[in-house]
PLY file of the C-alpha trace (Angstrom):
ply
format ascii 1.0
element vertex 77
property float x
property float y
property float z
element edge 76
property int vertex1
property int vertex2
end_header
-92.49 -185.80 135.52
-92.35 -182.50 133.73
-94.67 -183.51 130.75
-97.12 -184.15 134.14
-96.18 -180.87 135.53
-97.10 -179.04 132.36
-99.94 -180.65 131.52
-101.13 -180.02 135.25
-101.46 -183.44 136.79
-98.51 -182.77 138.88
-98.37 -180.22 141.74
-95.72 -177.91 142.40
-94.33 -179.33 145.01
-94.56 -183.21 143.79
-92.60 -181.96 141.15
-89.72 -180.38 143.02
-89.41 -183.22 145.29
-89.47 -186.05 142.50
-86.73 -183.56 140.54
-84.63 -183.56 144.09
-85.03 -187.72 143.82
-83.45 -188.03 140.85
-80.40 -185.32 140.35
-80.17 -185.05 144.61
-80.63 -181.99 146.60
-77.03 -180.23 145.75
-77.55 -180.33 141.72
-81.49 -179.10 142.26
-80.26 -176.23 144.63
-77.44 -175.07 142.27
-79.53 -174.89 139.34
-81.94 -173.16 141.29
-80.50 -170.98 143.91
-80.39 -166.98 142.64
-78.38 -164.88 144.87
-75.28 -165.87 147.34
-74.90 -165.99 151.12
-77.73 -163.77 152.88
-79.01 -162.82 149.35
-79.74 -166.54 148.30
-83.51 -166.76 147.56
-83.18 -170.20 149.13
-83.24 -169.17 152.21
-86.18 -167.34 152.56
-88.06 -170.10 154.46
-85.12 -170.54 156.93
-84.51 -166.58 157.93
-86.75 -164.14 159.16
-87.73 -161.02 156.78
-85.50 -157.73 157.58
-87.21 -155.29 155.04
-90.72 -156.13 154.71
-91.52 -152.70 152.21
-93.55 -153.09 149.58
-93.09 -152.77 146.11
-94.64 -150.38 144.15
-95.66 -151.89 140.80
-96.87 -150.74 137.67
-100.28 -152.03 136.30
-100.55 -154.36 133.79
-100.84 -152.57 130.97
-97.75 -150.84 131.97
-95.78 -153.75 132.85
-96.57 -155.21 128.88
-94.62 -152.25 127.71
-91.58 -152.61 129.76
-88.00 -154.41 128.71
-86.13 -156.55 130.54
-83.27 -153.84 131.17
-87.00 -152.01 132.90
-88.26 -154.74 134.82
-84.82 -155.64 136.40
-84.19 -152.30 137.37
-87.72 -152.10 138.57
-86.62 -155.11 141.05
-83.34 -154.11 142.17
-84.42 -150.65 142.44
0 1
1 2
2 3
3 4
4 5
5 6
6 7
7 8
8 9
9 10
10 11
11 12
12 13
13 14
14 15
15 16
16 17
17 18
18 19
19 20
20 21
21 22
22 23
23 24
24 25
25 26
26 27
27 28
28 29
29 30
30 31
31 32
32 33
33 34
34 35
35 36
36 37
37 38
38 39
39 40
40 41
41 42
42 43
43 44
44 45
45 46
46 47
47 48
48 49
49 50
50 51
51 52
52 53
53 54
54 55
55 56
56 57
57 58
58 59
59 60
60 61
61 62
62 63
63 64
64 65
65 66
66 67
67 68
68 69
69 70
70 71
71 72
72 73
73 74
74 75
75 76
């Protein structure tokens, strides 16, 4: 299933649910989930958006220059 993923044959979403098949819903969400409680990106489709600002990002040749230790901060803010 991922060698179809990568090579495009497989969409997105056939390739999450045939991953939830075989390792089960608990194992694919814990290898997943980023975050805890409120925070968990999981649960975006389930809650409604509080802070809907937007992010103010740096063009792409900017962003090619940045580190990680940049980018994260950059996201967290």
């Amino acid at each position: 299933v991922s060698k179809s993923y990568v090579e495009g044959t497989t969409s997105l979403e056939e390739y999450i649910s045939s991953l939830k098949a075989t390792v089960g819903l608990g194992v694919l969400v814990e290898a997943v989930g980023i975050g805890n409680e409120k925070g968990d990106l999981t649960r975006l489709g389930v809650e409604p958006a509080k802070n809907s600002r937007a992010l103010k990002t740096p063009t792409c040749k900017a962003l090619a220059s940045l580190e990680p230790s940049d980018i994260i901060q950059s996201l967290t803010g």
